[in-house]
N, CA, C and O atoms as a Tripos MOL2 file, in Angstrom:
@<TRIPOS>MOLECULE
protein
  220   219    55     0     0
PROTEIN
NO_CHARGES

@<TRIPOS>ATOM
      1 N          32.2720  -90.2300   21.3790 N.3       1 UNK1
      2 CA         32.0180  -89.3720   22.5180 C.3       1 UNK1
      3 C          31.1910  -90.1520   23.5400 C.2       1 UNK1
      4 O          30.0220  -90.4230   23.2670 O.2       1 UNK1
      5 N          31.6400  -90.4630   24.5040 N.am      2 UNK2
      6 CA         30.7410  -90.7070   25.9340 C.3       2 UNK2
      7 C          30.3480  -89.8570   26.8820 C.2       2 UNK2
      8 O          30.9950  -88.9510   27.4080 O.2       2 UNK2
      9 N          28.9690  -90.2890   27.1180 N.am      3 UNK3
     10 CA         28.6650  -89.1340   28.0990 C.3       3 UNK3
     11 C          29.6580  -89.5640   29.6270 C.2       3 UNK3
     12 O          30.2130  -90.6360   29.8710 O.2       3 UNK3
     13 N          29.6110  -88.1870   30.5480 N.am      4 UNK4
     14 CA         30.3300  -88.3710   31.6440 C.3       4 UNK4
     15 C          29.6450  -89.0820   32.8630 C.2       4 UNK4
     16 O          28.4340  -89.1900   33.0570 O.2       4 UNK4
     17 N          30.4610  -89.4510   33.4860 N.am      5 UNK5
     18 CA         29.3870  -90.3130   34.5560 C.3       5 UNK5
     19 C          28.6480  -89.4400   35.1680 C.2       5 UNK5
     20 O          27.4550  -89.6640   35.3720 O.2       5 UNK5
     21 N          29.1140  -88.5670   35.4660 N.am      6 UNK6
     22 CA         28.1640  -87.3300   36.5280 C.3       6 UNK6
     23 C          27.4010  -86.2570   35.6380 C.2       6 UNK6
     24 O          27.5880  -85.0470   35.7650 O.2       6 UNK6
     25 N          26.7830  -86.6560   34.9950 N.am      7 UNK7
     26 CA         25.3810  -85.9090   33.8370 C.3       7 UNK7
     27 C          24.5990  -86.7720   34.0440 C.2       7 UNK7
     28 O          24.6690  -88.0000   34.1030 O.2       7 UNK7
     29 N          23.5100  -85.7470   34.1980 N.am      8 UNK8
     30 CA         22.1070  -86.0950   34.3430 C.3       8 UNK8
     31 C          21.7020  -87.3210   32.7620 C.2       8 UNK8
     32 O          22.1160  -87.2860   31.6030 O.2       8 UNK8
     33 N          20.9200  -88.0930   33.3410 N.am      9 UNK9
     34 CA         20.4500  -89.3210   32.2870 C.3       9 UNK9
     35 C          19.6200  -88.2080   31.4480 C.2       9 UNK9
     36 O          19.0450  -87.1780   31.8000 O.2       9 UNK9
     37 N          19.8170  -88.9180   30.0460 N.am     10 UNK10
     38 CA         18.5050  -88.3010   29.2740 C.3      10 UNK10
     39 C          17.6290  -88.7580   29.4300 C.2      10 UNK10
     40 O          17.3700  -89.8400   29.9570 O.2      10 UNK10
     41 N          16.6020  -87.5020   28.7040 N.am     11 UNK11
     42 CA         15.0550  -88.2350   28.7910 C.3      11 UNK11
     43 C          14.3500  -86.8220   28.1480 C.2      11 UNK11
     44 O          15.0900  -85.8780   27.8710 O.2      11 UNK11
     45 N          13.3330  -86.7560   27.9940 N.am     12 UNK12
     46 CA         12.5780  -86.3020   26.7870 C.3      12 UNK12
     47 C          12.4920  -84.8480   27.1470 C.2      12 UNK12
     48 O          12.7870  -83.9430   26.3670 O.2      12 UNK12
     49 N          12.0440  -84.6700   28.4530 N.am     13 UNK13
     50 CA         12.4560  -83.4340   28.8860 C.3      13 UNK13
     51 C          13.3110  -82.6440   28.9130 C.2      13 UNK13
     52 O          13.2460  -81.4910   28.4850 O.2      13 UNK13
     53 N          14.3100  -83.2230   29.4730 N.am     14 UNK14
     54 CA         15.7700  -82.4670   28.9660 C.3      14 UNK14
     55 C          16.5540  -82.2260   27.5710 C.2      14 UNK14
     56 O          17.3070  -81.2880   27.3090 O.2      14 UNK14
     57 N          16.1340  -83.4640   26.6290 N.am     15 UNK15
     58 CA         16.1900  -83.0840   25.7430 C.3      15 UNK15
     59 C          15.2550  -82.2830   24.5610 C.2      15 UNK15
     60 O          15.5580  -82.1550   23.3750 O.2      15 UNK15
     61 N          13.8380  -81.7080   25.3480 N.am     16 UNK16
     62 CA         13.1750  -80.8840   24.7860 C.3      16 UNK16
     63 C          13.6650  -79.5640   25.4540 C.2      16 UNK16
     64 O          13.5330  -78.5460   24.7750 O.2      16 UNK16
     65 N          14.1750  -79.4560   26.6060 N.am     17 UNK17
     66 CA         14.8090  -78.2820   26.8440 C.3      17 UNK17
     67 C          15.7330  -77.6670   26.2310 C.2      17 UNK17
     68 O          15.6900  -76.4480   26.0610 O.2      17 UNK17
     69 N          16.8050  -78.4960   25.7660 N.am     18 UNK18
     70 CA         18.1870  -78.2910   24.7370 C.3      18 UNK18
     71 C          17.3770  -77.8780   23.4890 C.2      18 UNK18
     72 O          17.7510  -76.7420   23.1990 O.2      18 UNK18
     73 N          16.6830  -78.1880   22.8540 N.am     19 UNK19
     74 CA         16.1930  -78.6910   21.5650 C.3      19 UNK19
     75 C          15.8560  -76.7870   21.7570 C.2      19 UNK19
     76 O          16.5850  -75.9070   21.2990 O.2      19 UNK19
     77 N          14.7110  -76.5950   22.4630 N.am     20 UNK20
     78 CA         14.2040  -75.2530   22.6470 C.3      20 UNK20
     79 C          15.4120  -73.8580   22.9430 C.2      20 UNK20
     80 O          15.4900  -72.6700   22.6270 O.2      20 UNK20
     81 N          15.8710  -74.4190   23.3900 N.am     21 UNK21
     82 CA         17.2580  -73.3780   23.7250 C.3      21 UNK21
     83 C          17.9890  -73.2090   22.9450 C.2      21 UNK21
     84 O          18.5990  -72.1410   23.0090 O.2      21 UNK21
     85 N          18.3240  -74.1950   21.7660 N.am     22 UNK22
     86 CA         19.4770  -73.7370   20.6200 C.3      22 UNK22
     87 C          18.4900  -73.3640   19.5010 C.2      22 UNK22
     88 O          19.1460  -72.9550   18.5430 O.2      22 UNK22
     89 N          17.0550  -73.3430   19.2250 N.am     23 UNK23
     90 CA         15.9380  -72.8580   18.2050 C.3      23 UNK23
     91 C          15.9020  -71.6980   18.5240 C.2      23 UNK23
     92 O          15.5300  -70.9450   17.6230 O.2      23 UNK23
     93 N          16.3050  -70.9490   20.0850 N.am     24 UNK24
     94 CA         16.2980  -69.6120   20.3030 C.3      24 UNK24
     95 C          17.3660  -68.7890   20.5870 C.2      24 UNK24
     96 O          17.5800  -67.5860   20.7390 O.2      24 UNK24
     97 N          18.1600  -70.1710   20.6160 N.am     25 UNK25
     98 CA         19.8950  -68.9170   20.0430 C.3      25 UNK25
     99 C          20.0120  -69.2290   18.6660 C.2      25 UNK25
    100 O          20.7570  -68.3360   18.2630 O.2      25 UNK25
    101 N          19.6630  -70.1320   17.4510 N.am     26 UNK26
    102 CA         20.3560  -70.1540   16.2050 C.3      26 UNK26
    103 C          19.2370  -70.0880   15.6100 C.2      26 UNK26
    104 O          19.4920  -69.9270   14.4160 O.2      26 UNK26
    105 N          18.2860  -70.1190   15.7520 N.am     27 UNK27
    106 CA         16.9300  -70.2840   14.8080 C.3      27 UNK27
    107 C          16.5750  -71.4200   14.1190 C.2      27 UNK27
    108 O          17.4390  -72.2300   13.7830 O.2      27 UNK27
    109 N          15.2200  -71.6090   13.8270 N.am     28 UNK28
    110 CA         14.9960  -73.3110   13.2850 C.3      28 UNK28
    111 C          15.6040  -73.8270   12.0090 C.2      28 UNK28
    112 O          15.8220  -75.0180   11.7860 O.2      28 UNK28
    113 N          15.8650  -72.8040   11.1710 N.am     29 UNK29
    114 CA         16.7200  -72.7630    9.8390 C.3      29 UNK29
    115 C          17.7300  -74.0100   10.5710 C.2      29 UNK29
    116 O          17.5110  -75.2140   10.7010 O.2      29 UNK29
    117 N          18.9260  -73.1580   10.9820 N.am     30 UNK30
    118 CA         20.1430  -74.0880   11.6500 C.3      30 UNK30
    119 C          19.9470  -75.0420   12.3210 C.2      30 UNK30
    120 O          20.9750  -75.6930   12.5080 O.2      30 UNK30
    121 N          18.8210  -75.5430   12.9120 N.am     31 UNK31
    122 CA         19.1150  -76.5370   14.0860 C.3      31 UNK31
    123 C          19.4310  -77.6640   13.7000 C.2      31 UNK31
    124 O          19.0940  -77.8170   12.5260 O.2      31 UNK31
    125 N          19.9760  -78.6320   14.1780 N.am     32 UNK32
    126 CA         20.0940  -80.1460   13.9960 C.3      32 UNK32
    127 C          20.3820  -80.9260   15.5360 C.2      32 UNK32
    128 O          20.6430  -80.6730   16.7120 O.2      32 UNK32
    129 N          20.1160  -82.1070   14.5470 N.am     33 UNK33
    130 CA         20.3300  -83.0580   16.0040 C.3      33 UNK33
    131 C          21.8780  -82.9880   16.4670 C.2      33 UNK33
    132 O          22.2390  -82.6380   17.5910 O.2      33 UNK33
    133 N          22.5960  -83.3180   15.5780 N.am     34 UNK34
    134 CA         24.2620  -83.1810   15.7500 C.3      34 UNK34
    135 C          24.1430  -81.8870   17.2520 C.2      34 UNK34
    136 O          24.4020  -82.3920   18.3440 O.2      34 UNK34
    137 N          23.8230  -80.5400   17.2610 N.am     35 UNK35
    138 CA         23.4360  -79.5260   18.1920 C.3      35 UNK35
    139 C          23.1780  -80.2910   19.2990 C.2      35 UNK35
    140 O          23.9950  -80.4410   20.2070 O.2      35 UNK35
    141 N          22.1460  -80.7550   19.2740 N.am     36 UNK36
    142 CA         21.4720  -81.1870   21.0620 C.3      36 UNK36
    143 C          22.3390  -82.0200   20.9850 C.2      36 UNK36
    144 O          23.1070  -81.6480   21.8720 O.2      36 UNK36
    145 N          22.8180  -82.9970   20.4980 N.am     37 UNK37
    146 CA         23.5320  -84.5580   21.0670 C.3      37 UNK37
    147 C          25.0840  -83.8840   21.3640 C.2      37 UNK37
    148 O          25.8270  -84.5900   22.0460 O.2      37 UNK37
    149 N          25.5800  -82.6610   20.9280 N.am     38 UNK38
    150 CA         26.8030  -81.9120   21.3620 C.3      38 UNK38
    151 C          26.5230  -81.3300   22.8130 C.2      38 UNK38
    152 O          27.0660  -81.6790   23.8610 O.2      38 UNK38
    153 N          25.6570  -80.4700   22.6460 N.am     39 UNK39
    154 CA         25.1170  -80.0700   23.8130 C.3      39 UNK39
    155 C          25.1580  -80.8040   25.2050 C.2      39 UNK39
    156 O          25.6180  -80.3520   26.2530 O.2      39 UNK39
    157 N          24.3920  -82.4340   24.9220 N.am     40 UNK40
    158 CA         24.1560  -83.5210   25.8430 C.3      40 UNK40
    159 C          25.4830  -84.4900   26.0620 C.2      40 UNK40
    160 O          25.4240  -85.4110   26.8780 O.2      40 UNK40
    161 N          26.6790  -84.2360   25.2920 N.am     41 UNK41
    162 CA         27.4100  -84.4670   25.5510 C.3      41 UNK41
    163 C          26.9790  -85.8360   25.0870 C.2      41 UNK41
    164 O          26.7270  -86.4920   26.0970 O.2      41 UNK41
    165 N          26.7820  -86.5580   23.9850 N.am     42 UNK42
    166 CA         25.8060  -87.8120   23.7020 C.3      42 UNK42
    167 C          25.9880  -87.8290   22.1030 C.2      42 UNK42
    168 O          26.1850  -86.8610   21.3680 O.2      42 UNK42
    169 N          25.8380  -89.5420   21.6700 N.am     43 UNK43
    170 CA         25.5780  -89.1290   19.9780 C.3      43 UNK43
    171 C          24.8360  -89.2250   19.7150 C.2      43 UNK43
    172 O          24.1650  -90.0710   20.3070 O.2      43 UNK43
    173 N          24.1860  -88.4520   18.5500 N.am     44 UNK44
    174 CA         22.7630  -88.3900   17.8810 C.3      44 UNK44
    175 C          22.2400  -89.5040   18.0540 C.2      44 UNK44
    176 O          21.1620  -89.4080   18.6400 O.2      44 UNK44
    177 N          22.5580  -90.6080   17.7800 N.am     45 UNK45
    178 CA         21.8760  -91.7420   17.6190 C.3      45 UNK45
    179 C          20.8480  -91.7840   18.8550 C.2      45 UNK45
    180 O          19.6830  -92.1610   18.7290 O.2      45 UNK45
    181 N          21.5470  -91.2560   20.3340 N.am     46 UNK46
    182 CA         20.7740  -91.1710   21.5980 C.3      46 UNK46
    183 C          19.6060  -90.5420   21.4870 C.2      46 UNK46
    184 O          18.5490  -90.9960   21.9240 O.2      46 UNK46
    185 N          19.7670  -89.1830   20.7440 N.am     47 UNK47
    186 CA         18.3170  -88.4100   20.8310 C.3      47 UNK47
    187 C          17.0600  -89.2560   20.1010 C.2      47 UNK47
    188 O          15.8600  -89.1320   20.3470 O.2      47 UNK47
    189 N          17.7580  -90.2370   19.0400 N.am     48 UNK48
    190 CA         16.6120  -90.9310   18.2270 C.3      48 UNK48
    191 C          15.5940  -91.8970   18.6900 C.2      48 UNK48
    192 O          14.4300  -92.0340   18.3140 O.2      48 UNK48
    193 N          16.6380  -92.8830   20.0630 N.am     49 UNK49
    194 CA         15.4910  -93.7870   21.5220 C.3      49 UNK49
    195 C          14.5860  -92.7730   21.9740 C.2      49 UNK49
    196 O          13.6570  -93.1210   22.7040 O.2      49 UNK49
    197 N          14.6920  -91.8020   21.7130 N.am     50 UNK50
    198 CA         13.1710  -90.9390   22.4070 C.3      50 UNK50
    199 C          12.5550  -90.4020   21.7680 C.2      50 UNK50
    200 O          11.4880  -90.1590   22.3330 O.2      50 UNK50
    201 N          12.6310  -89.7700   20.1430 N.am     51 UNK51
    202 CA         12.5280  -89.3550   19.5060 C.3      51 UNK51
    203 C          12.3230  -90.2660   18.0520 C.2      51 UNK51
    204 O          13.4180  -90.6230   17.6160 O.2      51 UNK51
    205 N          11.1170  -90.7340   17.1800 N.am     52 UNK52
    206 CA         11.3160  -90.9610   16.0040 C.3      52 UNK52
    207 C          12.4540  -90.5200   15.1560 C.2      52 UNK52
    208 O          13.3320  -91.2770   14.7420 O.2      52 UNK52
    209 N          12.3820  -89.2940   14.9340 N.am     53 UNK53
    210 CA         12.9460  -88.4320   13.5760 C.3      53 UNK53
    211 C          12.7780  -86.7930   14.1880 C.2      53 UNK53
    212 O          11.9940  -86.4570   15.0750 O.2      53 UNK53
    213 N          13.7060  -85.9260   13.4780 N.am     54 UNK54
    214 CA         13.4030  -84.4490   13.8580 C.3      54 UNK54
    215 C          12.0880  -83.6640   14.3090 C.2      54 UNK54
    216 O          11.9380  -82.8060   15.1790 O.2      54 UNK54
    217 N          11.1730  -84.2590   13.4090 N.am     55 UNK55
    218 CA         10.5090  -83.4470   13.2570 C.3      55 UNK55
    219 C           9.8490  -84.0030   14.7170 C.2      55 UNK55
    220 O           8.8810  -83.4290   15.2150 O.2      55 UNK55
@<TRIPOS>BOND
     1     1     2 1
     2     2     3 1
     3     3     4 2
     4     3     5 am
     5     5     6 1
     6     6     7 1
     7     7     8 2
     8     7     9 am
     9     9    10 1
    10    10    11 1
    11    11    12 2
    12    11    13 am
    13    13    14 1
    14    14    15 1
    15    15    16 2
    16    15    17 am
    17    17    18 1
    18    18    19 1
    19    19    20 2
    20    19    21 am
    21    21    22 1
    22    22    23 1
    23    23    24 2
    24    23    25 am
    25    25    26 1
    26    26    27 1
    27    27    28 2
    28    27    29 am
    29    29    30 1
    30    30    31 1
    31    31    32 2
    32    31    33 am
    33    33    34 1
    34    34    35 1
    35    35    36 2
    36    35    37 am
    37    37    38 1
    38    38    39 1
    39    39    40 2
    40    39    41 am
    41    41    42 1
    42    42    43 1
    43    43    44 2
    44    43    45 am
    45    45    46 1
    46    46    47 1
    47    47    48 2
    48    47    49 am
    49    49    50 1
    50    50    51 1
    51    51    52 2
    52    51    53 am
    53    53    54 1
    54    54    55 1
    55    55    56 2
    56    55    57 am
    57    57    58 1
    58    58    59 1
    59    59    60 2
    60    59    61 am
    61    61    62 1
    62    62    63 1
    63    63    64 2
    64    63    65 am
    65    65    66 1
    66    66    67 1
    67    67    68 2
    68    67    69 am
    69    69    70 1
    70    70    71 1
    71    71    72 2
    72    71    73 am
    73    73    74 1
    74    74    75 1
    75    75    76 2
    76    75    77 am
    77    77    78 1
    78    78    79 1
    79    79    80 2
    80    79    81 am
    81    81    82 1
    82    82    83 1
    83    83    84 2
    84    83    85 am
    85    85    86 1
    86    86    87 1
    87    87    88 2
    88    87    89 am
    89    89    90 1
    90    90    91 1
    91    91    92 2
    92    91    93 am
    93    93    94 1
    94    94    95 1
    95    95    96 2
    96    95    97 am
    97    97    98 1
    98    98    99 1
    99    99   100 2
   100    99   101 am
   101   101   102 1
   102   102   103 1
   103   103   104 2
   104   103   105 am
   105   105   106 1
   106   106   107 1
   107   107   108 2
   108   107   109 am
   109   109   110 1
   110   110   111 1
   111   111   112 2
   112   111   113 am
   113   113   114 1
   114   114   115 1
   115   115   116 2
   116   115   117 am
   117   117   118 1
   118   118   119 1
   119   119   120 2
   120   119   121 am
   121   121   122 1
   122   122   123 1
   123   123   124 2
   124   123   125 am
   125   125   126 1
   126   126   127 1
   127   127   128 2
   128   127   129 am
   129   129   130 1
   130   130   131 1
   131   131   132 2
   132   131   133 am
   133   133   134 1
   134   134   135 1
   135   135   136 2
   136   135   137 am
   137   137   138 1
   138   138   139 1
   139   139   140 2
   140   139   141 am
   141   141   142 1
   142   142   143 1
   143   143   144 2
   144   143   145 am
   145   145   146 1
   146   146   147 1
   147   147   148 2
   148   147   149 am
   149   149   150 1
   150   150   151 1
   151   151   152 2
   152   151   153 am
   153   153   154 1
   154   154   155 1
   155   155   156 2
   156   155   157 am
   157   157   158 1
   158   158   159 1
   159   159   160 2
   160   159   161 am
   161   161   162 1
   162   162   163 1
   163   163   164 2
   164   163   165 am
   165   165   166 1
   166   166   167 1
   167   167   168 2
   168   167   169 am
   169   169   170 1
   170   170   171 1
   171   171   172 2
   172   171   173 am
   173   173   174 1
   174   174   175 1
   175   175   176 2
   176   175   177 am
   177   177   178 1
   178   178   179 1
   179   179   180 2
   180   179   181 am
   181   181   182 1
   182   182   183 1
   183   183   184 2
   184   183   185 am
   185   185   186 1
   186   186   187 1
   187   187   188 2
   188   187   189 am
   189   189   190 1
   190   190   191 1
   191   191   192 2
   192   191   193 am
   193   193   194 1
   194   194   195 1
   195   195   196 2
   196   195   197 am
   197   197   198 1
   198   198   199 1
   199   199   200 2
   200   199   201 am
   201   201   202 1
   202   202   203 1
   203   203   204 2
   204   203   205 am
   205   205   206 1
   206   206   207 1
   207   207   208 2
   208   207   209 am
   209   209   210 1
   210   210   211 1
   211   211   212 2
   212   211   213 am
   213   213   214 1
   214   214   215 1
   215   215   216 2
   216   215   217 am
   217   217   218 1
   218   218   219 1
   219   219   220 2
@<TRIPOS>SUBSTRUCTURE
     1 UNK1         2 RESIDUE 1 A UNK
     2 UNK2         6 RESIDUE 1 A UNK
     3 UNK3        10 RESIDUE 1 A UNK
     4 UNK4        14 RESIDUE 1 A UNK
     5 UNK5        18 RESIDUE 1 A UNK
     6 UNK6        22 RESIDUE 1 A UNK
     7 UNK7        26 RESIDUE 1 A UNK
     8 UNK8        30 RESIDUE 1 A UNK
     9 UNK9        34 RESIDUE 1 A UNK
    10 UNK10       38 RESIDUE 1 A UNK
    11 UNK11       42 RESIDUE 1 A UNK
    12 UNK12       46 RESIDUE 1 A UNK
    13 UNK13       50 RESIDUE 1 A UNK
    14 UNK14       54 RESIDUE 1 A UNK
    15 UNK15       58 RESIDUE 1 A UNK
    16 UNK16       62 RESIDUE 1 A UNK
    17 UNK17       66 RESIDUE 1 A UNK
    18 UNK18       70 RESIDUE 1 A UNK
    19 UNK19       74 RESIDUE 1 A UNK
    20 UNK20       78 RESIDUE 1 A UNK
    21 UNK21       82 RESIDUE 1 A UNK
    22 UNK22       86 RESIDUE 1 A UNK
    23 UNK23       90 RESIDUE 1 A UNK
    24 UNK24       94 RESIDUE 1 A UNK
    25 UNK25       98 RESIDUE 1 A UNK
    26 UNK26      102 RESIDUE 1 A UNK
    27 UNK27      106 RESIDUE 1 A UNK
    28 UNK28      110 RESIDUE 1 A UNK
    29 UNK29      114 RESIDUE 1 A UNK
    30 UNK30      118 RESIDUE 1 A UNK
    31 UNK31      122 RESIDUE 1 A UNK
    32 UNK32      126 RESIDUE 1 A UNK
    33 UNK33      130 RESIDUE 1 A UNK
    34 UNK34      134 RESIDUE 1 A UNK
    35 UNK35      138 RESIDUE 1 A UNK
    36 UNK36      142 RESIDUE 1 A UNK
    37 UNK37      146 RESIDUE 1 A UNK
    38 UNK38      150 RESIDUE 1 A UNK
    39 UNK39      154 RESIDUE 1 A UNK
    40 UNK40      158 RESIDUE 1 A UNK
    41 UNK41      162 RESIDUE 1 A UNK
    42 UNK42      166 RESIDUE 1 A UNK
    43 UNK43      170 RESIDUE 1 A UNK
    44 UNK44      174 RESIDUE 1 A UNK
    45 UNK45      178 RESIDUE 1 A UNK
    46 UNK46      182 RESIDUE 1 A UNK
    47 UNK47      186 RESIDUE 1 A UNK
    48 UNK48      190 RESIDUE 1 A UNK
    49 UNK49      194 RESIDUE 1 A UNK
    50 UNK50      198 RESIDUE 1 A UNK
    51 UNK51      202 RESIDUE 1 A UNK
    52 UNK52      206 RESIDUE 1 A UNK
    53 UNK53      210 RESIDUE 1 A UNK
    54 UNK54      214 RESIDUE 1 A UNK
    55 UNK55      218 RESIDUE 1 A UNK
């Protein structure tokens, strides 16, 4: 999956926005990274340059 040319770059913010938005449609039980990096149109591996690990 590649992101599209015309999406906003990631960065910690936006992906703390996603992150917060699918914890309050699916609850923290369900969440995963696979979620935001679908979301961002991006592969997980992306959320991990800004991010250690989940937690």
């Amino acid at each position: 999956m590649k992101r599209k040319a015309n999406t906003t770059p990631l960065s910690k913010e936006i992906i703390i926005e996603v992150v917060l938005n699918l914890i309050a449609e699916k609850g923290i039980d369900t969440f995963s990274i696979r979620d935001v990096a679908r979301r961002l149109d991006t592969y997980p591996t992306a959320i991990y340059w800004y991010f250690k690990n989940k937690n």
